[in-house]
Residue, then its C-alpha position, 0 to 999 in steps of 0.5 A: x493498498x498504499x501506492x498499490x491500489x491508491x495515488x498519493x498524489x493528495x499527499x503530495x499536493x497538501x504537503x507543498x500546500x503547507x510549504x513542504x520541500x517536494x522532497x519531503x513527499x519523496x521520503x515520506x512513505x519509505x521512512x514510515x515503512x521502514x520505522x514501521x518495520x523496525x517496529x515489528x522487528x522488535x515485536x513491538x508495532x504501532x499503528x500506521x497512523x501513528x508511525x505517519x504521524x511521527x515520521x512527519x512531525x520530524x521531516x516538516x520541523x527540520x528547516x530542510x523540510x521548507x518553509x511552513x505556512x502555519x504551526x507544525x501540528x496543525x500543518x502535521x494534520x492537515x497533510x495526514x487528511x490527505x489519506x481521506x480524499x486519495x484516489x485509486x489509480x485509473x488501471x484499478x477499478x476495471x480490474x478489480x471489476x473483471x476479476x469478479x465478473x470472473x468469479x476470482x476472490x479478491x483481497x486486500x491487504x494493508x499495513x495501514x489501517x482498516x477504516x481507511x482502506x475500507x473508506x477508500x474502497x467505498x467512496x471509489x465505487x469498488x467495494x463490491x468488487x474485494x471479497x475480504x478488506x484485511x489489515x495488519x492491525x489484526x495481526x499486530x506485526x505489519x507486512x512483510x513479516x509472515x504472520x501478515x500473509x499468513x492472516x489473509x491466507x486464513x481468512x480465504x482458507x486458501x493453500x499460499x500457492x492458489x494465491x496470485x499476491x499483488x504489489x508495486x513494492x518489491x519488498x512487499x512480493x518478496x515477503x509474500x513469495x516467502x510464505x508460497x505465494x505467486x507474485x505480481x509486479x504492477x510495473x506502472x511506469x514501464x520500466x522493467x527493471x526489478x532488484x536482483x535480491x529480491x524473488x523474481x515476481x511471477x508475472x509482470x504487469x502495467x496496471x491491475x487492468x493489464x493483469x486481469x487479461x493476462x491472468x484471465x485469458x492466459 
């Protein structure tokens, strides 16, 4: 979902409105990401929320972080509203709609938490269009450990070969190809270049929108 589906660019915006170096922006979800994996290396995960909360509370009280226009805590939770008011991105409406207009299964699969993915979905207008709206949280170990994949897979009784897994993060096709799954790289800025230690993702794509064409008249 993160990054995927939804624009952070509220993120951003409320981060340089509290005063936030732009670079804060720049870490911010890697480093959530990577204490959150660290979480569920040692078979101990915390929820998203509160992994983001953390890793916040640490990047806006060093003083390379900026300047705050208001107390730590409450600049903590201002920006952390910002997950409320994100916006998918323009490719993802479309392509989720043609994907059902065409009778394939949508799911989506979020380390972070449930209720806002499903409120995401709900204020965007698409809802319909996704079939099951699963997190990690059911799980309790975040993506891409295989029990997140493994989930999803049980939830659409589906073999992990019938199943096209979407992702802008290399990491994130690189679990999903571990389990069996096809993958596909959504390339939104054009670049083309993909890490070599990660598994080739099967298809490539500009947005969900240039992937449904390619999946559904391919």
């Amino acid at each position: 979902m993160n990054e995927t589906l939804s624009d952070l660019g509220a993120l951003e915006a409320r981060l340089a409105g509290v005063g936030a170096d732009p670079r804060v922006a720049a870490r911010f979800l890697p480093a959530v990401l990577r204490d959150g994996f660290a979480r569920t290396l040692r078979e101990d995960p915390l929820p998203f929320a509160d992994v983001a909360a953390d890793v916040l509370r640490v990047e806006l009280a060093d003083p390379r972080g900026g300047r705050l226009d208001r107390p730590l805590e409450e600049a903590v939770t201002h920006v952390l509203g910002a997950f409320e008011e994100v916006v998918l991105h323009p490719d993802v409406p479309a392509g989720l709609r043609r994907f059902r207009e065409q009778g394939v299964v949508t799911v989506a699969l979020t380390n972070g938490g449930l209720s806002t993915c499903e409120a995401l979905l709900e204020r965007s207008g698409v809802r319909e269009d996704v079939v099951h709206v699963l997190s990690v949280e059911t799980v309790g170990l975040w993506k891409p450990h295989a029990a997140a994949y493994g989930h999803a897979l049980d939830v659409c009784a589906a073999p992990a070969g019938d199943v096209l897994f979407v992702a802008v993060h290399p990491w994130d096709l690189d679990g999903a190809a571990a389990t069996g799954m096809r993958t596909a790289f959504l390339d939104r800025a054009g670049t083309g270049v993909y890490p070599r230690h990660a598994s080739a993702p099967t298809l490539t794509a500009r947005g969900l929108d240039d992937l449904a064409d390619r999946v559904l008249e391919g």
